[in-house]
N, C-alpha and C positions, 0 to 999 in steps of 0.2 A: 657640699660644694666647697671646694679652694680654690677662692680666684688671686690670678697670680699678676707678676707682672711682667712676665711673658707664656710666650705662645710654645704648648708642648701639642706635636704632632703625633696621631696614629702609628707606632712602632718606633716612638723615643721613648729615651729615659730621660729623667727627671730624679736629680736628688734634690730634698726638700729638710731645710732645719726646724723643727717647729718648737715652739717655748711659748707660744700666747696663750692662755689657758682656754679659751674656746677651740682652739685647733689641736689641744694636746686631750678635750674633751672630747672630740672629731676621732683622733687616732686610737685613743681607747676605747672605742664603740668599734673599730675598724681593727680588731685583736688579732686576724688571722691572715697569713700570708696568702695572698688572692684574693684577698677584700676589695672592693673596686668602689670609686669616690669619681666626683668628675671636677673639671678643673675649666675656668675661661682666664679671658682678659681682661685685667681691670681698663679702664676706658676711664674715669678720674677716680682719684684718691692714691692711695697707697696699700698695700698688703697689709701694715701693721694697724692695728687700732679700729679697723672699721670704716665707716660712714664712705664708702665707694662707689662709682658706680662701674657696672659690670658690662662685656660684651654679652651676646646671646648663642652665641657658638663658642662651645668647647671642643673637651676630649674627653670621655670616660677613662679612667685610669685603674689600673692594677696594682698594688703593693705588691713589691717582691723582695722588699728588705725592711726591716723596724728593726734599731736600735734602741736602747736607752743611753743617753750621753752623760748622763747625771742627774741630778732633780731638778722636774721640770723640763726636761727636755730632750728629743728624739730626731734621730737622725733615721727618714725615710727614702727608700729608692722605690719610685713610681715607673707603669711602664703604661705608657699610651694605647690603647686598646681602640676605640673607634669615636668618631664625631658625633655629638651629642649637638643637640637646639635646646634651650631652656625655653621652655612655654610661660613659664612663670613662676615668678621668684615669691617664696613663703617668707613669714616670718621668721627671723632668726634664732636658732634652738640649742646652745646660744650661737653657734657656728652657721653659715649662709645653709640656705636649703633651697632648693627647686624643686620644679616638675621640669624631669624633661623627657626630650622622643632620643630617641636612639637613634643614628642615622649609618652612613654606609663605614664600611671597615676596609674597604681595597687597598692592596700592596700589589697595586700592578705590573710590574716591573717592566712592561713595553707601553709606555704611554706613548701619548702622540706628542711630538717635537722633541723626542727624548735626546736623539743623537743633538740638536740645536743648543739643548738646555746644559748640556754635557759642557761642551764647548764653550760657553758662556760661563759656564761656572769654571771653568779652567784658566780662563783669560782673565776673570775677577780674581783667581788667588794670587796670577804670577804678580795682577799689578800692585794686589795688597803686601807680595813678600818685596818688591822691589821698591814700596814706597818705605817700607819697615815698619808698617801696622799690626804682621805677625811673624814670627819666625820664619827659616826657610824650611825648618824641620816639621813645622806644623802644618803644611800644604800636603798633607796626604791625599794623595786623587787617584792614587792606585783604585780598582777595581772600580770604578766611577756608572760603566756599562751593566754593573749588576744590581744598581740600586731602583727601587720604587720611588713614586713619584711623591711621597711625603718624605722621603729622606730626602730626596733635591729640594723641597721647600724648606727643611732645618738646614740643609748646608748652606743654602742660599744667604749669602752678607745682606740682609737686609733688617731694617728695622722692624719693630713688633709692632706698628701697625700695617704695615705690607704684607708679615708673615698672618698673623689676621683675616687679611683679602685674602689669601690662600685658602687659611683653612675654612672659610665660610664657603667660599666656591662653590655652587651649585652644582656641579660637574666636574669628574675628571677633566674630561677636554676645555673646559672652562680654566681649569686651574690648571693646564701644564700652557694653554695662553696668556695666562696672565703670570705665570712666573718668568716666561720668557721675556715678555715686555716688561719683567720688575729688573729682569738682570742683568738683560740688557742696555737702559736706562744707566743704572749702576753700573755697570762695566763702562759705558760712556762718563759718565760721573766723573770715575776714578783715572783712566785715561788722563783725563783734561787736570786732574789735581798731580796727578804726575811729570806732569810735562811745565805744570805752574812749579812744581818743586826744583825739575832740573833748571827753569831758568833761573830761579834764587840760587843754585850752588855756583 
């Protein structure tokens, strides 16, 4: 296991730099391109150094790229494969280890409230390009109508323990409700901090 400090979803990628000697002992047992590791979220601590504690919903992951950067150290690209539950967490060898179930893998690309969540996430980027929190060039929303319902929860601006509620979601329909109500929210959020900003200029 690599627990992170954020949330990789079923059909993301994930580049990963690793240099801590338990994680670069982790990648060398993981030699071959399609090795699959699983990853959550830390819940307190930090990545580097240990003593964390951890969510219980992941992602199983894929290697689909290992470098070597120099000594000691390896530049990996991971690809999200499906939602894992940790049942329970072993002893460390010397890298994190569990037991976990394997759970579902869907890229449904007609979920329920899709066209809502569409929309929603459209109205979040104009107001994040108009407060100049990201570029204007960086609002790509082209093809918006073809994507699955875990890519709307990585595009989604929300923080990593929101994105979290997502990926534990007991359900599709469960989880395209609750991203609607997260981005929603947020789109109201951002609204109101917009309009605080034009009355300051």
């Amino acid at each position: 296991m690599f627990p992170l400090g954020s949330v990789l979803f079923p059909g993301g990628i994930m580049p990963l730099r690793i240099f801590e000697p338990r994680y670069l002992q982790l990648f060398s047992e993981l030699t071959e391109e399609g090795s699959t590791f699983g990853t959550c979220l830390i819940e307190k601590g930090h990545e580097v150094g240990g003593q964390d504690s951890r969510f219980s919903y992941g992602t199983l992951c894929k290697i689909t790229d290992l470098k070597e950067l120099g000594q000691n150290q390896l530049a990996v690209q991971c690809l999200g494969i499906k939602r894992i539950l940790v049942r329970k967490w072993l002893p460390d060898n010397p890298y994190p280890v569990a037991q976990i179930e394997e759970l579902d893998a869907s890229d449904n690309k007609d979920f329920q409230l899709k066209e809502e969540i569409i929309e929603e996430l459209e109205r979040c980027y104009v107001l994040l390009v108009q407060m100049g929190v990201i570029p204007a060039e960086s609002m790509d929303i082209k093809g918006l109508e073809r994507i699955d319902l875990y890519t709307a929860c990585a595009l989604a601006p929300l923080g990593q323990l929101d994105k979290y509620k997502l990926l534990a979601a007991e359900s599709e329909n469960d989880r395209s409700r609750l991203l609607l109500s997260q981005i929603t929210s947020e789109r109201e959020t951002l609204a109101a901090m917009s309009r605080l900003q034009g009355d300051e200029i």
